[in-house]
C-alpha positions as CSV (number, residue, x, y, z in Angstrom):
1,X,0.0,0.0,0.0
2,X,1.2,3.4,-0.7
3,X,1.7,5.9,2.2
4,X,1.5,9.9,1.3
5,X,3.4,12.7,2.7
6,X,3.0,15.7,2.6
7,X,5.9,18.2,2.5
8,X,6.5,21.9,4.3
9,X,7.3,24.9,2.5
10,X,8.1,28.4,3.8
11,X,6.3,30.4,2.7
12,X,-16.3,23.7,-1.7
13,X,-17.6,21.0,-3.1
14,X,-20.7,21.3,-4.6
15,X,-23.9,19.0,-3.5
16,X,-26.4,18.3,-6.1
17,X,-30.0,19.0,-4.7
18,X,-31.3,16.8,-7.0
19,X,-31.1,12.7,-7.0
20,X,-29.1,11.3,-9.4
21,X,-30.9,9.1,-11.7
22,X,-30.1,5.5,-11.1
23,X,-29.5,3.4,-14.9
24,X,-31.3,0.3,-15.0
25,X,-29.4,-2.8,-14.6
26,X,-29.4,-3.9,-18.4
27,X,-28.3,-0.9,-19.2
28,X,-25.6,-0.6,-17.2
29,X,-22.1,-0.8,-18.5
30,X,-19.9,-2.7,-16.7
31,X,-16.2,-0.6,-15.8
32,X,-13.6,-3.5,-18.2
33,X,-16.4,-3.0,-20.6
34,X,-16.4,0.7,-20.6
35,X,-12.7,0.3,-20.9
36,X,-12.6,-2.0,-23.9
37,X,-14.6,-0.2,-25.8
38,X,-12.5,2.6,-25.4
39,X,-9.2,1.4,-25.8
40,X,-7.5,1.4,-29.5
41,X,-7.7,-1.9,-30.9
42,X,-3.8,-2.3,-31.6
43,X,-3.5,-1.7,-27.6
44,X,-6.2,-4.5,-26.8
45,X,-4.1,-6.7,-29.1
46,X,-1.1,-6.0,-27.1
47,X,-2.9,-6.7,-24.0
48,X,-3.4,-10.2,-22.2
49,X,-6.5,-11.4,-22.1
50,X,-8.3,-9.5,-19.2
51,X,-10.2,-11.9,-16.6
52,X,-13.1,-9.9,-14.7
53,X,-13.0,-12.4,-12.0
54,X,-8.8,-11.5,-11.2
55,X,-9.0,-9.4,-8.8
56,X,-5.2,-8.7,-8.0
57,X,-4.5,-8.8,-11.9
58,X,-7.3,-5.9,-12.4
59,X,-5.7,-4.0,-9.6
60,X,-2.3,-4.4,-11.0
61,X,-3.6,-3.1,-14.0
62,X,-5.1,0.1,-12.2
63,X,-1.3,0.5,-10.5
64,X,-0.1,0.9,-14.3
65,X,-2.4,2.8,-15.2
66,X,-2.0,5.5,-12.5
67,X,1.9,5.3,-12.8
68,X,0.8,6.6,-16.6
69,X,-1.4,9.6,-15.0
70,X,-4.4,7.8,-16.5
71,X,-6.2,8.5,-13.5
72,X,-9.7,7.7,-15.3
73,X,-8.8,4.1,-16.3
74,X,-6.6,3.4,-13.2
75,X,-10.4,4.1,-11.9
76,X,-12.2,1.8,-13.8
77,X,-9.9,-1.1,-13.1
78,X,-10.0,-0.8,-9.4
79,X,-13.6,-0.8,-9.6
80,X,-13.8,-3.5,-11.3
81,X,-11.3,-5.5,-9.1
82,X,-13.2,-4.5,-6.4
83,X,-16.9,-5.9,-8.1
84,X,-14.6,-8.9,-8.8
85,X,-13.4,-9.0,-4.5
86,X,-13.9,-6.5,-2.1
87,X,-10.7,-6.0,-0.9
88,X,-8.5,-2.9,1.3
89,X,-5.4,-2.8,-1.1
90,X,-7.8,-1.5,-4.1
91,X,-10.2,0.6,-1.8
92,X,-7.0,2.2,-0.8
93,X,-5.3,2.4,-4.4
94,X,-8.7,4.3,-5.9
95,X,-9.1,6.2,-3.1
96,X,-5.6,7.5,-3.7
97,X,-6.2,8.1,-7.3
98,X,-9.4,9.8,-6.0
99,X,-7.2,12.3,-4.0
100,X,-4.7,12.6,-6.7
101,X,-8.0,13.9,-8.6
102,X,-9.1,16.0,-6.1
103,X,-12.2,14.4,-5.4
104,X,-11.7,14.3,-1.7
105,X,-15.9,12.9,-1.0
106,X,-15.2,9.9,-2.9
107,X,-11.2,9.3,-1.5
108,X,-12.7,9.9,1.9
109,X,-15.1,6.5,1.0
110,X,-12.6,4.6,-0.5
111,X,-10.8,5.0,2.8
112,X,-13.1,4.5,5.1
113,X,-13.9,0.9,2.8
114,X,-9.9,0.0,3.1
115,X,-10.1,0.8,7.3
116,X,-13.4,-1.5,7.9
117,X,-11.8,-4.3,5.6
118,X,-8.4,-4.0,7.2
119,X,-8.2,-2.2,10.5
120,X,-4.8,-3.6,11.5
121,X,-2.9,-2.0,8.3
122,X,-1.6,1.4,9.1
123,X,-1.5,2.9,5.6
124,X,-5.5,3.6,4.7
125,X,-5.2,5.3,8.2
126,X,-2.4,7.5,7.5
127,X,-4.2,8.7,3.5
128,X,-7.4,9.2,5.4
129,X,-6.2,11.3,8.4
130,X,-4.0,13.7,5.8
131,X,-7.3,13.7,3.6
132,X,-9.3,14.7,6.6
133,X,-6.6,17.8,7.1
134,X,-7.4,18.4,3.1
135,X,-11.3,19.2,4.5
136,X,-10.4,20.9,7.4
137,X,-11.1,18.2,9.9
138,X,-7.4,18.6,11.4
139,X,-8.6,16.8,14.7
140,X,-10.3,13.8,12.8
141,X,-6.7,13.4,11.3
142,X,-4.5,13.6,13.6
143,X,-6.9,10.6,15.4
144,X,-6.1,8.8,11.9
145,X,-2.3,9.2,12.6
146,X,-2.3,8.2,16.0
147,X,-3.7,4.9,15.3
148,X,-1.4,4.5,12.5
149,X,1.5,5.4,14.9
150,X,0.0,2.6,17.2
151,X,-0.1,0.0,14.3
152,X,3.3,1.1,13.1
153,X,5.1,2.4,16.0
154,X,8.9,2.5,14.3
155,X,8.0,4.4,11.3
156,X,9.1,8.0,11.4
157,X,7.0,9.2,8.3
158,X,4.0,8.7,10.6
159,X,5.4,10.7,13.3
160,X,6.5,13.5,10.7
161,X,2.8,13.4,9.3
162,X,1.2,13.6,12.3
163,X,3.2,16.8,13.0
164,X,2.9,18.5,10.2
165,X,-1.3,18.5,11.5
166,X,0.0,19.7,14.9
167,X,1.8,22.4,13.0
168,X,-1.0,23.7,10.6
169,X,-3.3,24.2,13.8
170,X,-0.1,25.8,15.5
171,X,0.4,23.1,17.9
172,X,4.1,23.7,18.0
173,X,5.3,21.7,20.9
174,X,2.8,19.1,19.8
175,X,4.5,19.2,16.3
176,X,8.1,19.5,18.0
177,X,7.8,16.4,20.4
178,X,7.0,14.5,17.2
179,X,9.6,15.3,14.8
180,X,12.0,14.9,18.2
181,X,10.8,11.5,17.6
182,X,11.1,10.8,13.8
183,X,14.3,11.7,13.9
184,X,14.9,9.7,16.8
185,X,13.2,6.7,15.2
186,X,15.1,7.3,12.0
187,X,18.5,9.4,12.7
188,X,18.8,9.8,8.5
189,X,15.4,11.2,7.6
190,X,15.7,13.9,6.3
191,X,12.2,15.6,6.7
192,X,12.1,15.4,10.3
193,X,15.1,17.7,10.7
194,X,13.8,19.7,8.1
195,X,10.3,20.0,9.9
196,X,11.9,20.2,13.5
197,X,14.1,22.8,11.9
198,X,10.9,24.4,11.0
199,X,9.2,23.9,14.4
200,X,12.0,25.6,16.3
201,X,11.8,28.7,14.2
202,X,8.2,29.1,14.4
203,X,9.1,28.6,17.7
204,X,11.9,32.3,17.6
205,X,14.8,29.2,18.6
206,X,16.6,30.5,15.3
207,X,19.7,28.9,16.2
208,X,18.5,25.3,17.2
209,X,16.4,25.9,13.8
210,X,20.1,26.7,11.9
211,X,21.3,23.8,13.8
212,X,18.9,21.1,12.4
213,X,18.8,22.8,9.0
214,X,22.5,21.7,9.3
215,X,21.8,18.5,9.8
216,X,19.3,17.6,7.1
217,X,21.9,19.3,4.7
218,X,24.5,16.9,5.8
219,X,22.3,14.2,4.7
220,X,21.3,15.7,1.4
221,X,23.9,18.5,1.2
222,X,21.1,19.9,-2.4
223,X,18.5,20.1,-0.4
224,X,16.6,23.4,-1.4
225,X,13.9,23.3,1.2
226,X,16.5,23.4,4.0
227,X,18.7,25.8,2.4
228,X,15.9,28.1,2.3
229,X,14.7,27.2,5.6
230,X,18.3,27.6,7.1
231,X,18.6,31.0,5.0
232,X,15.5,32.0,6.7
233,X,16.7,32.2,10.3
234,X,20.1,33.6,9.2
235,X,18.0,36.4,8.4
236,X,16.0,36.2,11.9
237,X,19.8,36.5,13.7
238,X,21.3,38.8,11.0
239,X,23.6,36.8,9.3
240,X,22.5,38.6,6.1
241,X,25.8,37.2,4.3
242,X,25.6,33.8,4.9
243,X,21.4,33.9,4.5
244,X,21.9,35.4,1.0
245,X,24.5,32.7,0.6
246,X,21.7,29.6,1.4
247,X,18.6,31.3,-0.9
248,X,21.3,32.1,-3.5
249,X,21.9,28.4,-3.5
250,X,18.3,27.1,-3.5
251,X,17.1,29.3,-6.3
252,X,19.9,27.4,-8.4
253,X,18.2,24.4,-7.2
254,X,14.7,25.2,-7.7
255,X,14.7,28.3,-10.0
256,X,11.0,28.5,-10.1
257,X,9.7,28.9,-7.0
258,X,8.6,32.1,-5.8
259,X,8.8,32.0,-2.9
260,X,12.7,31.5,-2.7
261,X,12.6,34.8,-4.7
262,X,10.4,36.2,-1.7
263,X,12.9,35.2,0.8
264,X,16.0,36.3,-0.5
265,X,14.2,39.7,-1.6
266,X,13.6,39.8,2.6
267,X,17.0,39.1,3.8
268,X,18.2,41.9,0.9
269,X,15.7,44.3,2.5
270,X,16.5,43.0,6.5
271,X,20.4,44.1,5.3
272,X,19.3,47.2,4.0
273,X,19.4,46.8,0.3
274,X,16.0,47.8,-1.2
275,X,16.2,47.8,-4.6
276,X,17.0,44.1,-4.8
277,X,14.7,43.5,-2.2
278,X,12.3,44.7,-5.0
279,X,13.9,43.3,-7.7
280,X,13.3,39.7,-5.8
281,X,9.7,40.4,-5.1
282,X,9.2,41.3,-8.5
283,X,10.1,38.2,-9.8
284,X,8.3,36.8,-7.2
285,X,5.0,37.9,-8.7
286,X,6.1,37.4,-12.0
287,X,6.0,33.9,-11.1
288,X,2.5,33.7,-8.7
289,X,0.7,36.9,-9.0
290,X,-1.9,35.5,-6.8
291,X,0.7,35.6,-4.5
292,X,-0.1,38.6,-1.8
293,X,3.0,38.6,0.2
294,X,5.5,40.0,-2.4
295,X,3.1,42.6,-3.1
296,X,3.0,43.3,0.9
297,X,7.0,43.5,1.0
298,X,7.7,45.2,-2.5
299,X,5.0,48.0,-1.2
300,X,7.6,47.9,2.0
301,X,10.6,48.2,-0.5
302,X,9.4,51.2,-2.5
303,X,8.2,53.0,1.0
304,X,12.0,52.7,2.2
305,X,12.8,53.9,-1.3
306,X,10.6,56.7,-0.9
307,X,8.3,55.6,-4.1
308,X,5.2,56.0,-2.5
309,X,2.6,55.7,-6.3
310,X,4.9,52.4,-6.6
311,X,4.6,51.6,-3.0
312,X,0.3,52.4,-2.7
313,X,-0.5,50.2,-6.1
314,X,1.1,47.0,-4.4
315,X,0.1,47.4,-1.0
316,X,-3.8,48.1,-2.7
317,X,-3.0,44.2,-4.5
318,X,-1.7,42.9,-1.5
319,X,-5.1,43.7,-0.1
320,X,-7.3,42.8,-2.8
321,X,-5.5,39.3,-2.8
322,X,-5.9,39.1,1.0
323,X,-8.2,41.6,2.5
324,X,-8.2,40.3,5.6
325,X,-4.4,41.0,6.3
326,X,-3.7,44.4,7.2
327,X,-1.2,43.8,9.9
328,X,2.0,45.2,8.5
329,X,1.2,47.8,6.2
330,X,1.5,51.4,7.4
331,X,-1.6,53.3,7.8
332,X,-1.2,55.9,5.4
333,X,-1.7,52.9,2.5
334,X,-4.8,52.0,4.3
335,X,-8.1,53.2,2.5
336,X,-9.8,55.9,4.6
């Protein structure tokens, strides 16, 4: 079974009020028919000869199919796998294709199928609780996790997951005590050093931060998440030089990512340089224009620089993008 994680960065569904009609049973096409009909005929000469009652062979199918991005088929084949033998592993397997799709009602079944069938396998417990984060049921999750961390007590991707939920509710020494135990589970992981890294400077412990951003970059010295990170609280403790020196490094890494572009144009404008603060947050919003904080801190960059038109037209995105943050922009950019 397949386990997700999900990763840190710095930086509705709509009901039908109306039954669906139900097709009659004669009319009904079954999923490896459906499939059949619409695959081309030189492919269906290629393939083996399908058998609807194989259930492991249908699901197998399903894994090829959603290693292709074929998300539709992969579909089709666990459902039929699943009308040949109800069984967890392809519950679980659509349900992740179902997430992969965004169609978090239907994953959210699928799941809840692969727990009742098998509720001594870890896996369908860990997709569901980060699903149930997805729909902002954070506390539903983190239940999910911690019975997956009882199943599975040695595996430190569990205790990383389960603190990533602590963190996105701002359960910091929640989220701390369990990357503290990834990495003591697993002293070569590099996420939870990474994520502890993290918790530490949402915590204002810059330098503990620095010092496990050190250590997931001993284990994957191109690691642009913790360069950026570690660049980060540099810039909390004003080491501008060697801050510059990280994000410098992970935008060669990763040269489209804004927000790397936003970080480096902060620690230019935390070491006094404004201009390529603004420079940084331009290319920023180049890259996301939906992105409000670049607007936020260009507006900053051209106040310093006394550019106030420059400085009112990005603060006035900044708000249109998130109206609901204020906090940080100075009151003559308000409107009245």
């Amino acid at each position: 079974m397949r386990k997700l994680l999900t990763s840190l960065v710095l930086g509705m569904f709509v009901g039908c009020s109306q039954p669906a009609a139900v097709p009659d049973d004669d009319q009904t096409e079954s999923p490896l028919e459906k499939i059949l009909n619409e695959m081309p005929s030189d492919s269906r000469v290629l393939e083996k000869e399908i058998d609807l009652k194989d259930a492991v062979d249908l699901r197998q199918r399903g894994n090829a199919l959603f290693a292709q991005g074929d998300f539709d088929q992969a579909i089709a084949y666990y459902t039929a796998s699943i009308e040949a033998k109800k069984d967890a592993k392809s519950y679980f397997n659509r349900g992740v294709v179902y997430m992969s799709k965004n169609d978090l009602e239907n994953a959210l079944a699928d799941y809840d199928s692969a727990v009742k069938l098998e509720p001594k396998e870890a896996s369908p417990y860990i997709n569901r609780g980060l699903l149930l984060q997805r729909m902002g049921k954070t506390a539903q999750g983190i239940n999910d996790l911690t019975e997956a961390m009882k199943l599975e007590p040695k595996d430190a991707t569990i205790a990383v997951n389960r603190g990533l939920l602590y963190l996105s509710i701002n359960l910091l020494d929640r989220a701390l005590a369990d990357f503290n135990h990834a990495a003591e589970l697993d002293a070569t992981y590099t996420d939870a050093f990474i994520n502890r890294g993290y918790a530490k400077h949402r915590l204002k412990r810059y330098r503990e931060a620095v010092q496990d951003f050190d250590l997931a970059l001993k284990l994957d010295p191109m690691n642009a998440l913790a360069l950026s990170n570690r660049g980060n609280a540099y810039t909390q403790i004003k080491e501008y030089d060697k801050a510059l020196a990280d994000l410098d490094q992970a935008i060669r890494l990763e040269s489209r990512d804004p927000n790397l572009y936003n970080n480096r144009g902060t620690a230019h404008g935390a070491k006094g340089d404004h201009k390529a603060a603004a420079a940084d947050f331009g290319r920023a919003i180049e890259m996301a224009p939906e992105f409000a904080s670049p607007y936020r801190n260009r507006g900053w960059a051209y106040h310093t620089l006394d550019q106030k038109d420059k400085a009112r037209s990005d603060f006035a995105m900044a708000l249109q993008l998130e109206p609901e943050v204020r906090e940080g922009i100075p009151a003559e950019y308000l409107p009245k």
